[in-house]
C-alpha positions as CSV (number, residue, x, y, z in Angstrom):
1,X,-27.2,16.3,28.9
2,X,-26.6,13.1,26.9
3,X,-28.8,10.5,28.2
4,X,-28.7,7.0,27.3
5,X,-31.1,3.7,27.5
6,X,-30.4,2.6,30.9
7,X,-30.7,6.6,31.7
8,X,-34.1,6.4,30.6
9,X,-35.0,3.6,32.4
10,X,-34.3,4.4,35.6
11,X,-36.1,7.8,34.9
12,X,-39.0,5.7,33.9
13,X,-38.7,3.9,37.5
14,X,-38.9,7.1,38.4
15,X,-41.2,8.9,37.3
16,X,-44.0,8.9,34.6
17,X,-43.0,12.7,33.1
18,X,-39.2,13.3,33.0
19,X,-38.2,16.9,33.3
20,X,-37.8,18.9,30.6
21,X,-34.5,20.1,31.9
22,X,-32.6,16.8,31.1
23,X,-32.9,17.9,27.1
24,X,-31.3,20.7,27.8
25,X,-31.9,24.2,25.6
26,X,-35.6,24.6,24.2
27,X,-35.1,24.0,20.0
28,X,-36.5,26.0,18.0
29,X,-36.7,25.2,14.0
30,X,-38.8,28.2,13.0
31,X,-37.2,29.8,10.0
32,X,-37.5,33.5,9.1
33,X,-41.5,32.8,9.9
34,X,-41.6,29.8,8.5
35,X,-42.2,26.6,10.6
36,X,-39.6,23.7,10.2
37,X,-40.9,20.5,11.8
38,X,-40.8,17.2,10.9
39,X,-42.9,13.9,11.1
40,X,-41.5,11.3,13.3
41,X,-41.5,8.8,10.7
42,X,-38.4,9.9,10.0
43,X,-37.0,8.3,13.1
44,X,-38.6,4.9,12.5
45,X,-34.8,3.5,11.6
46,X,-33.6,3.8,15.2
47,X,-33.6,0.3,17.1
48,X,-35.1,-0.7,20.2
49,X,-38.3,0.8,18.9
50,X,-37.3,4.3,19.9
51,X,-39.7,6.4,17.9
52,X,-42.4,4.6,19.4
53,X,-41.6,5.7,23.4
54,X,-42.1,9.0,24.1
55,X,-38.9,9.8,26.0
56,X,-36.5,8.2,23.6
57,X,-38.4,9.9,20.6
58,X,-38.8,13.4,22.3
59,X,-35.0,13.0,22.8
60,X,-34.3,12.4,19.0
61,X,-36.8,15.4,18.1
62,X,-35.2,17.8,20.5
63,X,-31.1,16.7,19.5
64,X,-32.2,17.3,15.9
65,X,-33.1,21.0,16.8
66,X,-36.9,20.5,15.5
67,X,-39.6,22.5,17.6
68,X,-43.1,21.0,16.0
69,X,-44.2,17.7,15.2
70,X,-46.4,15.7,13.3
71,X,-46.8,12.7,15.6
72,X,-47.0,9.1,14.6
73,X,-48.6,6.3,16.1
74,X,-48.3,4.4,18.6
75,X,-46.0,6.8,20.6
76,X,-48.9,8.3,22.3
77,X,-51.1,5.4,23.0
78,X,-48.3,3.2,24.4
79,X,-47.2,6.6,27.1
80,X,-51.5,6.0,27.7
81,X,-51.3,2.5,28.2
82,X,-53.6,1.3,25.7
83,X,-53.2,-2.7,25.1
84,X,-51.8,-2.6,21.5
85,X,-51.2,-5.2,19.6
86,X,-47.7,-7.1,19.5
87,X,-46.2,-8.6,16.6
88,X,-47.3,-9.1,13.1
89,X,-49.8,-6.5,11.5
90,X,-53.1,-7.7,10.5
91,X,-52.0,-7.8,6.3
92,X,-55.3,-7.5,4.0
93,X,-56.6,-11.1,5.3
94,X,-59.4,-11.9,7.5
95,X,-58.2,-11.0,11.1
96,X,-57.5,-14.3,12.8
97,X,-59.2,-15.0,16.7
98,X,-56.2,-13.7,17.9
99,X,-56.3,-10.6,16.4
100,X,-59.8,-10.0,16.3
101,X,-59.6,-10.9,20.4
102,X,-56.8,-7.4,20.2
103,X,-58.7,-5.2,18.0
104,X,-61.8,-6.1,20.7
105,X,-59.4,-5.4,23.5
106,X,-57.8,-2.2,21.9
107,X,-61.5,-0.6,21.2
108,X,-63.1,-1.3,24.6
109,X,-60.0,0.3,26.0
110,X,-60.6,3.8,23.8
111,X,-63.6,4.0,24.7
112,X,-63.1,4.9,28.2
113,X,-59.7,5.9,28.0
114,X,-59.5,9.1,29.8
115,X,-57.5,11.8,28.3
116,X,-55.6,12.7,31.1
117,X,-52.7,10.5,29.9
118,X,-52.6,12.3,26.4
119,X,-52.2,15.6,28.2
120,X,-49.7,14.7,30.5
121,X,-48.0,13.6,26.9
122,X,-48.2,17.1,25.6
123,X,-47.3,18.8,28.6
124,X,-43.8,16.4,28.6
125,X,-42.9,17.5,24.9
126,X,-44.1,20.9,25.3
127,X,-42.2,21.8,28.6
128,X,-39.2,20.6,26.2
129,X,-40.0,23.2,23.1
130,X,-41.8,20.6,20.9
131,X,-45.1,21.3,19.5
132,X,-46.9,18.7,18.0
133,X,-49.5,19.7,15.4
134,X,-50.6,16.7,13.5
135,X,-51.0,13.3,15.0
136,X,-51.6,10.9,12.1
137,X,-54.1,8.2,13.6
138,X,-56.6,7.2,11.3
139,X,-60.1,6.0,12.1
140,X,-61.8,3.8,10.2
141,X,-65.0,3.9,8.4
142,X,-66.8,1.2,10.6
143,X,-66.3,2.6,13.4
144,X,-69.0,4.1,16.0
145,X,-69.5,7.4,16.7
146,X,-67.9,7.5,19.7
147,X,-64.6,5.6,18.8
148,X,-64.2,8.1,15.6
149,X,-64.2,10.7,18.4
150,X,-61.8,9.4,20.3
151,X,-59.1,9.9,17.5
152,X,-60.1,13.4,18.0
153,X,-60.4,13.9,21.0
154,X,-56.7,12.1,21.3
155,X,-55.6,14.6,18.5
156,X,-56.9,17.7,20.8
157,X,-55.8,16.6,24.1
158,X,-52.4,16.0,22.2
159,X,-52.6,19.9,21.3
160,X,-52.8,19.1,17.3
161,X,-54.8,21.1,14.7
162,X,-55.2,18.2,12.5
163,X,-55.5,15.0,11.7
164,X,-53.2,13.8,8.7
165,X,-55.0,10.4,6.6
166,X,-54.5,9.0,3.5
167,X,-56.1,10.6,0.5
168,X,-58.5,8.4,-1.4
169,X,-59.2,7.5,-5.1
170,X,-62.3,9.6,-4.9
171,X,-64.8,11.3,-2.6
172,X,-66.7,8.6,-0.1
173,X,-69.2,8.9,2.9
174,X,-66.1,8.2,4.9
175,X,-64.2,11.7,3.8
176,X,-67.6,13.5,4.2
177,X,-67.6,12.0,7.7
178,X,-64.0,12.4,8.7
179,X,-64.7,16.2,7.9
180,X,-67.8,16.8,9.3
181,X,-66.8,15.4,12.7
182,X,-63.2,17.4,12.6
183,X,-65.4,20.5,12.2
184,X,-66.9,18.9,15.4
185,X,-64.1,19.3,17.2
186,X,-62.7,22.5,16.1
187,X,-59.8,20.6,13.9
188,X,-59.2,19.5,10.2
189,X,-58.5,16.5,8.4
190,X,-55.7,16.4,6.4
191,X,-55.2,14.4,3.3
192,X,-51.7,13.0,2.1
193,X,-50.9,12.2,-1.3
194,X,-48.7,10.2,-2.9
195,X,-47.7,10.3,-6.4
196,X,-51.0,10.3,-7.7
197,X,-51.1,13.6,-6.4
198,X,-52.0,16.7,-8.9
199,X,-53.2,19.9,-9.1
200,X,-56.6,18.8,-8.6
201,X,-56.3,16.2,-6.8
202,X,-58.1,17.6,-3.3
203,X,-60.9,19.4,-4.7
204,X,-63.6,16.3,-4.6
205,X,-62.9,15.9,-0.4
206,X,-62.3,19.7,0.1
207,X,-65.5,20.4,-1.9
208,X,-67.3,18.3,0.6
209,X,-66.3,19.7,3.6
210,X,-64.5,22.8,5.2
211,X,-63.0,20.2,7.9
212,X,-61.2,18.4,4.8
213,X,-57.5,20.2,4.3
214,X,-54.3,19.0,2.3
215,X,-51.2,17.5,3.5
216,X,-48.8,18.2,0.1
217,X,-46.0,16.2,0.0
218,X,-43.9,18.4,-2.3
219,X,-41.6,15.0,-3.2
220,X,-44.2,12.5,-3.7
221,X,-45.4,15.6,-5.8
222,X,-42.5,16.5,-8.1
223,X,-41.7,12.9,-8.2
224,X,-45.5,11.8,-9.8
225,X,-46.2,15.2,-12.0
226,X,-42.3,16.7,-12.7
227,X,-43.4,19.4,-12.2
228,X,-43.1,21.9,-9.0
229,X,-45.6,21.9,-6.4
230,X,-45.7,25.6,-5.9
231,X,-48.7,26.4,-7.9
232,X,-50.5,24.0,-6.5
233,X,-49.4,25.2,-2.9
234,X,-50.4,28.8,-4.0
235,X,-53.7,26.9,-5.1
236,X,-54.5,25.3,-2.0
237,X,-52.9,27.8,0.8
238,X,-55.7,28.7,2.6
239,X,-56.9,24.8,3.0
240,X,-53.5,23.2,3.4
241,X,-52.7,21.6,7.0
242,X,-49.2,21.3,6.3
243,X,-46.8,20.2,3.7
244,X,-43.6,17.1,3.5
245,X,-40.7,18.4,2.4
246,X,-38.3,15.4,0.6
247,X,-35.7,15.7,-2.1
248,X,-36.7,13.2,-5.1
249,X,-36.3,12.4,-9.0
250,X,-38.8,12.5,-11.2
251,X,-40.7,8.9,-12.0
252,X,-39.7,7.5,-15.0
253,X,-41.4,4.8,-16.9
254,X,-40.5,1.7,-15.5
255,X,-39.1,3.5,-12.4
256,X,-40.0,5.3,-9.7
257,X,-38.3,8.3,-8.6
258,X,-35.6,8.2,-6.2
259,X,-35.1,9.7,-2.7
260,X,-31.8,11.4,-1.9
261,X,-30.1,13.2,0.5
262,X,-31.3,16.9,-0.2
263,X,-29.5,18.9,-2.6
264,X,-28.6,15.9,-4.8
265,X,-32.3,15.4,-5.9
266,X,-34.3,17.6,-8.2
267,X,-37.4,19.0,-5.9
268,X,-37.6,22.4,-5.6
269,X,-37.4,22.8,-2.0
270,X,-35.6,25.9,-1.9
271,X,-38.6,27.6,-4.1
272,X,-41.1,26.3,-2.0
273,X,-39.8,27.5,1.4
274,X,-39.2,31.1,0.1
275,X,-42.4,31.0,-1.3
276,X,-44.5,30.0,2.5
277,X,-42.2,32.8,3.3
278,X,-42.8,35.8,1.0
279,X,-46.6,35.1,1.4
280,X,-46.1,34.6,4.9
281,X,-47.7,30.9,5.4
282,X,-48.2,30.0,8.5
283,X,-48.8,25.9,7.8
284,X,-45.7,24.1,9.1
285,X,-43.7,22.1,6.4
286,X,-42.2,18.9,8.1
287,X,-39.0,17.1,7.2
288,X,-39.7,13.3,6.3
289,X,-36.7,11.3,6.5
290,X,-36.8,8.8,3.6
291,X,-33.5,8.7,1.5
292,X,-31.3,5.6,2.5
293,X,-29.2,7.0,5.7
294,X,-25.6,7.1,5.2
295,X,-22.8,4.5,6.8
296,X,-22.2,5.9,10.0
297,X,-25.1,8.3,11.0
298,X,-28.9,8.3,11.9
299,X,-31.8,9.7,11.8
300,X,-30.8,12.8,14.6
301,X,-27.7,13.2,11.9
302,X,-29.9,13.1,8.7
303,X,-32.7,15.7,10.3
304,X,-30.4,17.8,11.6
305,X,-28.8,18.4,8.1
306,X,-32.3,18.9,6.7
307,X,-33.0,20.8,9.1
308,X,-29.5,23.0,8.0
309,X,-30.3,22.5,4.5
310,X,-33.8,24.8,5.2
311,X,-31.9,27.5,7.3
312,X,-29.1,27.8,4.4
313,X,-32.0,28.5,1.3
314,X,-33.9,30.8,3.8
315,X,-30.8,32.7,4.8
């Protein structure tokens, strides 16, 4: 059933949780036993701030066919009703009164959020076939105890395995800590590179814990090093939360390589899905949308022909 804005909205009126039976058939983007999702950054193009309400952006993830997730904020916390912040980001300034007076707002509100809203959130995408496995909200190193459990505690009620955060220069207290308290809670933390990624570039945080695990973004990847990510993936396998699957160019001095529609770039994706299926890797590998999209289409378009684009090299 094709649903549009106005749909929604009176649906909202409604009710809280709209039926699963208005997406109509269940996707499912698991490929010959390997598990297609994507990251729902890749719908961050669409206007009205669609990938940020959880009906418009489970309707996106269900018309592109994709079955599991890896969730971005604020999707989540907005369907909760936490009072985020409006506007401008805070930038790498001093918070002004006004933001500080949000951020104060926004914490006491965690704190006693109830997770009741989160689960009523993964019980709406998974009555409509989508799993979501990775919710990428990051805490922060001065936080207490209790609010760095909260972004687990999100991430579990959620249904996730993992947390994905950015992968730092080196080692800290932080990663030790972000591990550690994962463990806590029965998930992982997993760390995304960009192209400063190598084959050793996870050893120093996965060394220090056996909640630390690696997010390989096979473009950022083959983009920084030239080279495929397949040994490395081989390397890492048993510690990998998932992988991001993008078609990009090599970096080039004075350049940076480019992100294309897939099949006119150079990463090896086709080698990378047959290899999580001849050894039978059960990590998910999620489409991330980033090449410019076409005159004419969008994101459902673009992730749907990924999504085609995995089905025809693991036919």
């Amino acid at each position: 059933m094709d649903l549009n804005r106005r749909d929604f909205g009176r649906l909202a009126l409604a009710s809280t949780a709209i039926p699963a039976a208005l997406f109509g058939a269940k996707p499912d983007s698991g490929i010959g036993g390997v598990q297609i999702g994507t990251i729902t950054y890749s719908y961050r193009a669409e206007p009205d701030g669609a990938a940020n309400k959880a009906d418009t952006l489970l309707k996106m993830i269900v018309d592109s066919g994709i079955s599991a997730i890896e969730l971005m904020p604020p999707a989540a916390e907005t369907f909760a009703g936490a009072p985020l912040p409006t506007g401008g980001g805070r930038g790498r300034g001093p918070m002004t009164p006004e933001q500080e007076a949000a951020a104060a707002k926004l914490k006491e509100w965690r704190l006693s959020a109830p997770m009741a809203k989160f689960r009523e959130f993964r019980k709406l995408y998974n009555d409509a076939g989508v799993q979501i496995y990775c919710h990428k909200l990051t805490p922060s190193a001065n936080m207490s105890d209790a609010e760095f459990d909260y972004f687990f505690e999100v991430g579990k009620a959620l249904g996730a395995k993992q947390l994905s955060v950015e992968l730092p220069a080196q080692a800290s207290p932080l990663s030790q800590r972000l591990g550690d308290t994962a463990l806590k809670h029965g998930m992982v933390v997993a760390y995304h590179a960009h192209e400063q990624a190598n084959e050793g570039a996870w050893d120093a945080v996965l060394a220090q814990s056996k909640g630390n695990a690696v997010n390989l973004d096979c473009g950022h990847y083959y983009a920084g090093t030239g080279k495929s990510p397949v040994p490395a993936i081989i390397k890492y396998a048993d510690r990998i939360g998932s992988l991001h699957l993008k078609d990009r160019t090599p970096t080039t001095p004075g350049g940076r390589g480019a992100n294309l529609p897939w099949g006119q770039g150079s990463t090896p994706i086709q080698d990378i899905l047959q290899t999580m299926r001849k050894n039978k890797y059960k990590f998910p590998a999620s489409i991330e949308l980033e090449y410019e999209i076409p005159a004419g289409s969008n994101s459902v378009l673009e992730v749907k022909k990924c999504l085609e684009y995995c089905r025809k090299v693991l036919a």
